[in-house]
C-alpha positions, -999 to 999 in steps of 0.1 A, spaced: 0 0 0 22 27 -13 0 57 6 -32 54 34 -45 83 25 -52 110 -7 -47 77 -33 -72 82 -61 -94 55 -66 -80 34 -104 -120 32 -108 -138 57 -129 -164 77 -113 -194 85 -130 -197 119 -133 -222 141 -114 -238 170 -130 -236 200 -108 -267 221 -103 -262 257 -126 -261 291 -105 -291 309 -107 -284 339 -130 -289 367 -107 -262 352 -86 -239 346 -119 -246 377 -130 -236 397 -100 -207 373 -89 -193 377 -126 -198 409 -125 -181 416 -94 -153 393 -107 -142 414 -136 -136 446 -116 -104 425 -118 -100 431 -155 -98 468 -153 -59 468 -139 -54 438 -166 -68 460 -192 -47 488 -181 -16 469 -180 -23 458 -218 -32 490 -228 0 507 -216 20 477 -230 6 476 -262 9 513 -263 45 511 -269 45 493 -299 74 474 -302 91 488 -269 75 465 -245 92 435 -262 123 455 -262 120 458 -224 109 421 -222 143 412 -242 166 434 -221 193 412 -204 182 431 -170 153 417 -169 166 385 -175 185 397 -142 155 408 -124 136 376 -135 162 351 -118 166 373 -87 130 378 -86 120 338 -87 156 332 -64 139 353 -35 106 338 -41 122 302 -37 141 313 -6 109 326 10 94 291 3 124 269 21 125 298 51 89 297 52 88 261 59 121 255 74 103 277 103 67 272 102 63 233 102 81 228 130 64 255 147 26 240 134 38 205 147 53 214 178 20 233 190 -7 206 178 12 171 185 32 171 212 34 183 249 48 215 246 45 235 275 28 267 267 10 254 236 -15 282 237 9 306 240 33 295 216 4 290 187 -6 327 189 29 336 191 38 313 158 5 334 143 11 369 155 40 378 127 11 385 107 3 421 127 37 432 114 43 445 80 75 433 58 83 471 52 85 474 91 101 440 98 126 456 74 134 487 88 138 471 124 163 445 107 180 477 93 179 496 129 192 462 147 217 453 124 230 481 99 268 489 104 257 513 133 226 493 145 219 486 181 230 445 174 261 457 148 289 448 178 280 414 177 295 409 143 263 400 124 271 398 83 252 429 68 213 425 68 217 444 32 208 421 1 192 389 -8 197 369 28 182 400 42 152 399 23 150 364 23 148 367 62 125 395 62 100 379 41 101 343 53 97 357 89 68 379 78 51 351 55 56 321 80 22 325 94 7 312 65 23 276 68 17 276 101 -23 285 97 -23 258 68 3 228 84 -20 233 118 -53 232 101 -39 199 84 -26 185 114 -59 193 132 -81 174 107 -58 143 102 -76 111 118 -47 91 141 -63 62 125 -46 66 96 -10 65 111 -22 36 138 -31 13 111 1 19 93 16 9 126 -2 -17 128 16 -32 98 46 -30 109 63 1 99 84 22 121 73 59 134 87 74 107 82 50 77 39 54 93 46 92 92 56 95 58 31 74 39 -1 80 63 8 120 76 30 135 48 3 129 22 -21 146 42 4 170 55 24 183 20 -6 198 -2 -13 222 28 21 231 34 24 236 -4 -10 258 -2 4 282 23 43 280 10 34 292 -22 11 321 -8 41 331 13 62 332 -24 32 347 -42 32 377 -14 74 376 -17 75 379 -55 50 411 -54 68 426 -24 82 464 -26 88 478 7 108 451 24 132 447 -5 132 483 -14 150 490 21 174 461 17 186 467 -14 173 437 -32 165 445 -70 134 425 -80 105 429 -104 86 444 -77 111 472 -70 121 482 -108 82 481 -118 84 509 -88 114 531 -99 101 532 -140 66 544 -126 81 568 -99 113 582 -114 117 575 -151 81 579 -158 81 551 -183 47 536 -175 49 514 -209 83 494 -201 69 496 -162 35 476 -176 55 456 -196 75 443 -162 41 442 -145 29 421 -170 59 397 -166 54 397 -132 15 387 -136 27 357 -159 53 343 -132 28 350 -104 -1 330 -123 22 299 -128 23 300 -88 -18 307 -88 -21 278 -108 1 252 -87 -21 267 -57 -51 256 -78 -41 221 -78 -28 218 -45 -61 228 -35 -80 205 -54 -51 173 -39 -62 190 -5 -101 187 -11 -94 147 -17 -68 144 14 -92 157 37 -110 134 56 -145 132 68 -169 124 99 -156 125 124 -120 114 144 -102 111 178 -78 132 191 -46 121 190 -22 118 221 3 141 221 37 132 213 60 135 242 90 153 235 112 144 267 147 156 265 136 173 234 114 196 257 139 222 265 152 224 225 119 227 213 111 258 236 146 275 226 131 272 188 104 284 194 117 313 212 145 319 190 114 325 160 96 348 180 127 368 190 135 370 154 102 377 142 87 401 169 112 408 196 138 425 168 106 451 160 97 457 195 135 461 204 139 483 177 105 503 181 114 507 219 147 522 214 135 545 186 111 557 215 139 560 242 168 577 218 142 603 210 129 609 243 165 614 255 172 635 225 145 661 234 130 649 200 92 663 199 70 629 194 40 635 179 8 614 178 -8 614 147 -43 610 158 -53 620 123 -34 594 108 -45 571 133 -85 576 123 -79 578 88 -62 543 92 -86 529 111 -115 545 87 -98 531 56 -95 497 64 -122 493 82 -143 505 42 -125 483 29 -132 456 50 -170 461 49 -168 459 12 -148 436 3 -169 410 29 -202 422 7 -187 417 -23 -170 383 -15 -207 369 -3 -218 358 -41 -184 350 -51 -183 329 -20 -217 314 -26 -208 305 -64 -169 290 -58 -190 269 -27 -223 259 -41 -219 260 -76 -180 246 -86 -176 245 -120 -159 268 -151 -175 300 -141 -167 293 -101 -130 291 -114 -132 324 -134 -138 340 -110 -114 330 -88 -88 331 -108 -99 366 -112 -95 373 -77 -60 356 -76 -49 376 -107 -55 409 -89 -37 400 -52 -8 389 -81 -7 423 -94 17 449 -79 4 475 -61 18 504 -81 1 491 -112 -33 485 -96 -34 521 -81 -23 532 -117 -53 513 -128 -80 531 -103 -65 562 -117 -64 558 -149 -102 543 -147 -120 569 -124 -101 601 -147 -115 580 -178 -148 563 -168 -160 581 -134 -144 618 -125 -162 623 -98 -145 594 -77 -106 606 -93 -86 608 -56 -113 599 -33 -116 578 -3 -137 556 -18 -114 550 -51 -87 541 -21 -114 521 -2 -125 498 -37 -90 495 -43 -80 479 -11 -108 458 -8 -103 448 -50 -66 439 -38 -74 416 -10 -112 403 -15 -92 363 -19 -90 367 13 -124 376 23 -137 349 -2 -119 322 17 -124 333 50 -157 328 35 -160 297 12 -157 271 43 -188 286 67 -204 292 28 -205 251 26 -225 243 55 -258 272 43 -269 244 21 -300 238 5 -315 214 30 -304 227 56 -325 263 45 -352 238 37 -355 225 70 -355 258 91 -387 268 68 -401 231 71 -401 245 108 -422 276 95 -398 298 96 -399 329 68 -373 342 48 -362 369 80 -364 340 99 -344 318 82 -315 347 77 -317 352 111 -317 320 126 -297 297 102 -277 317 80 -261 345 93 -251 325 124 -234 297 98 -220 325 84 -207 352 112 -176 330 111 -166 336 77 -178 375 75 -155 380 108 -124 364 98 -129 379 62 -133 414 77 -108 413 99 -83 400 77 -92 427 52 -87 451 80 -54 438 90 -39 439 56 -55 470 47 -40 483 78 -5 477 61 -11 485 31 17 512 19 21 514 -21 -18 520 -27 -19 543 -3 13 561 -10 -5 567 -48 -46 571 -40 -47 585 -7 -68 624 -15 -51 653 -5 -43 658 33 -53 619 37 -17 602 57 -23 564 74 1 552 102 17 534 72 26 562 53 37 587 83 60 552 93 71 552 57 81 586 54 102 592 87 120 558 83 128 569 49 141 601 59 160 588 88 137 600 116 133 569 134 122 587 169 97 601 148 88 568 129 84 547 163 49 567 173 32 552 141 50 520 142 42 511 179 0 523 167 -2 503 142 15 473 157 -9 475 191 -38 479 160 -26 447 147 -16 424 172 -56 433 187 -72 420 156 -44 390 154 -57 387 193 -96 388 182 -91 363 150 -74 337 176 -101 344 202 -129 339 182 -115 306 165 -116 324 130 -74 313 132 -66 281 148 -46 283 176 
């Protein structure tokens, strides 16, 4: 028996004809979906606008260069990203770990701090005259520095996927390879690994889809990717054909990575077992106790005690300075207003899509959500060029508006809010609808008493991931934000970039406490497994 679980079957199924949408949710869910061609269309547009100059730009041995470095970091990202989130995912979900609790939220918490943040406090920790530079650290300048960065700041998503994986997996399925003989290890490689791989694959190649797009983080470390030269032809050269032309590239290499996801996903769907199972024992780690707790601490030094540190010491060198620290309580509610838009919309327009990819799977499902994929794979610069170049085109009136800023962010990251949603989507089914009103309940009733319940899961975890991201979000703020509009992000931005760290910690240490409260609320609520 070569694998106990996730074989398929050497018997042909007979196919099942799936029930079609109705076509006022096709229509609306489709129509949703290709907001997502307007920044494609724009990025064809300026491409094709330059006639024979995009394939000149395509052909240039630099971007040959920037192709190789760009696909080197996003591989990098994928070993760091594993290297340190399976370990941390097993470690708090099979064994005896003291502190488990503790030490999941901590393994989940790197998502409350931004890459471009991460990367300044690497920077302020370990430049040539950072606070850790005596201690003979090689330079945090270059590829191993961005690699670092990123795979610290995109390890949460193994560790959400590996634990979710480890949580569903039936011990039944490793005791019966046991029980024919095979050692620990020879059991956990054909009954938990291929449970165990398509999930770590699923969230590996998010953290490499989010590493291959990144600007901030390797803008500050001096890492020359895709990402950054898309930036410097849009901001200094003002080349926005040869700049489309690299977004375009970028698109193609990112979609190759959407469509591995894709069928992980679907090996996933097949792994995942059903009814219900026992929990397993944890695994006693003995001697291996004190080790374990040293890795894990080592991680969360790395990942959130560096910032702190460095945040805290900004704060003290300024106070003892005489440096004036300001609050920005302005950019503090304009954060807080902007994310929280987006996050309203992008859960309303994620609850068709959601309802199509769950109830109805099939070509037009997909569209869509490769749709949605397309448009978190775009770069931010080029999908804030999009909104500007649609609302001065199509609508005026919303040309550097909140609401151009809002749609955008919530455009960017509605994948999220569709697969927050697409799990608590599956259980509103039909007979389950059918039997609330077989009880005599209306329509209100029914909404009230079945499906928003089902649902409140999904909307929260959507929305607040939306908030947390749009928190962060720097590049489509830097471009849309309307006149006298600044975020935490961009006053953080701003002072780092101009050296005035003092004056960069205020924003920082706000939009960390922001964060880490709707990490806190996510794990709370059971929206993120911990």
């Amino acid at each position: 028996m070569a694998s106990l679980v996730g074989a398929r079957s050497p018997v042909r199924r007979p196919s099942i004809r799936r029930a079609a949408p109705p076509w006022p949710l096709l229509v609306v869910a489709l129509g949703i979906a290709t907001l997502a061609l307007i920044p494609l269309a724009y990025l064809l547009l300026r491409a094709l606008d330059s006639g024979t100059g995009a394939l000149e730009t395509l052909l240039r041995p630099r971007t040959l260069e920037l192709v190789v470095s760009t696909l080197a970091l996003g591989l990098a990202v994928i070993v760091g990203a594993v290297t340190l989130g399976v370990p941390l995912a097993w470690l708090t979900v099979r064994t005896d770990l003291p502190w488990r609790k503790a030490w999941s939220v901590v393994a989940i918490a790197p998502l409350a701090v931004p890459s471009y943040l991460l990367a300044f406090a690497f920077v302020g920790a370990l430049a040539p005259r950072g606070w850790l530079a005596g201690l003979g650290v090689p330079s945090i300048y270059g590829f191993w520095g961005a690699a670092l960065v990123l795979s610290l700041a995109t390890m949460p998503y193994v560790v959400i996927a590996t634990r979710a994986a480890l949580m569903r997996l039936d011990p039944a399925t490793e005791e019966a390879a046991r029980s024919l003989g095979r050692g620990p290890w020879e059991a956990a490689r054909t009954a938990v690994l291929p449970v165990l791989v398509p999930a770590v694959g699923a969230g590996a190649l998010l953290a490499c889809l989010y590493a291959v797009s990144d600007f901030g983080a390797v803008s500050i470390l001096r890492y020359d990717t895709l990402a950054t030269a898309i930036y410097s032809q849009y901001r200094f050269s003002f080349d926005r054909s040869s700049a489309a032309s690299l977004a375009l590239l970028l698109l193609s290499l990112a979609l190759l990575l959407v469509w591995a996801e894709g069928r992980i996903r679907r090996r996933v769907a097949l792994s995942t077992p059903h009814g219900r199972r026992r929990v397993p024992a944890p695994v006693r780690l003995g001697p291996w106790r004190l080790p374990a707790m040293l890795y894990c601490g080592a991680v969360a030094s790395l990942a959130l005690g560096i910032p702190l540190a460095t945040i805290t010491i900004w704060l003290l060198d300024g106070l003892i300075a005489g440096s004036r620290l300001e609050v920005g309580l302005e950019a503090l509610r304009d954060s807080v207003v902007l994310a929280t838009g987006a996050a309203l919309v992008a859960v309303l327009l994620a609850l068709p899509l959601a309802r199509l990819v769950a109830h109805f799977p099939g070509r037009a499902a997909t569209l869509a959500d490769r749709l949605l994929y397309a448009v978190y794979a775009i770069p931010s610069i080029s999908l804030a060029l999009a909104v500007v170049f649609f609302t001065l085109n199509a609508v005026p009136l919303l040309y550097q508006t909140l609401f151009a800023l809002v749609l955008a962010i919530s455009l960017r990251y509605l994948v999220q809010a569709v697969g927050a949603l697409r799990g608590p989507m599956l259980q509103v089914s039909p007979r389950t609808v059918e039997a609330a009103r077989s009880l005599g309940e209306g329509s209100v009733g029914v909404l009230r008493t079945v499906t928003l319940p089902l649902l409140r899961p999904g909307i929260v975890a959507g929305a607040m991931l939306v908030l947390l991201s749009g928190l962060k979000e720097l590049p489509l703020t830097l471009l849309l934000a309307p006149p006298g509009t600044s975020t935490l992000a961009t006053e953080l931005w701003d002072a780092a970039r101009e050296a005035f760290y003092a004056q960069a910690a205020i924003p920082a240490a706000l939009l960390l406490v922001i964060s880490f409260l709707s990490v806190g609320l996510l794990v709370r609520r059971g929206e993120v497994e911990a």
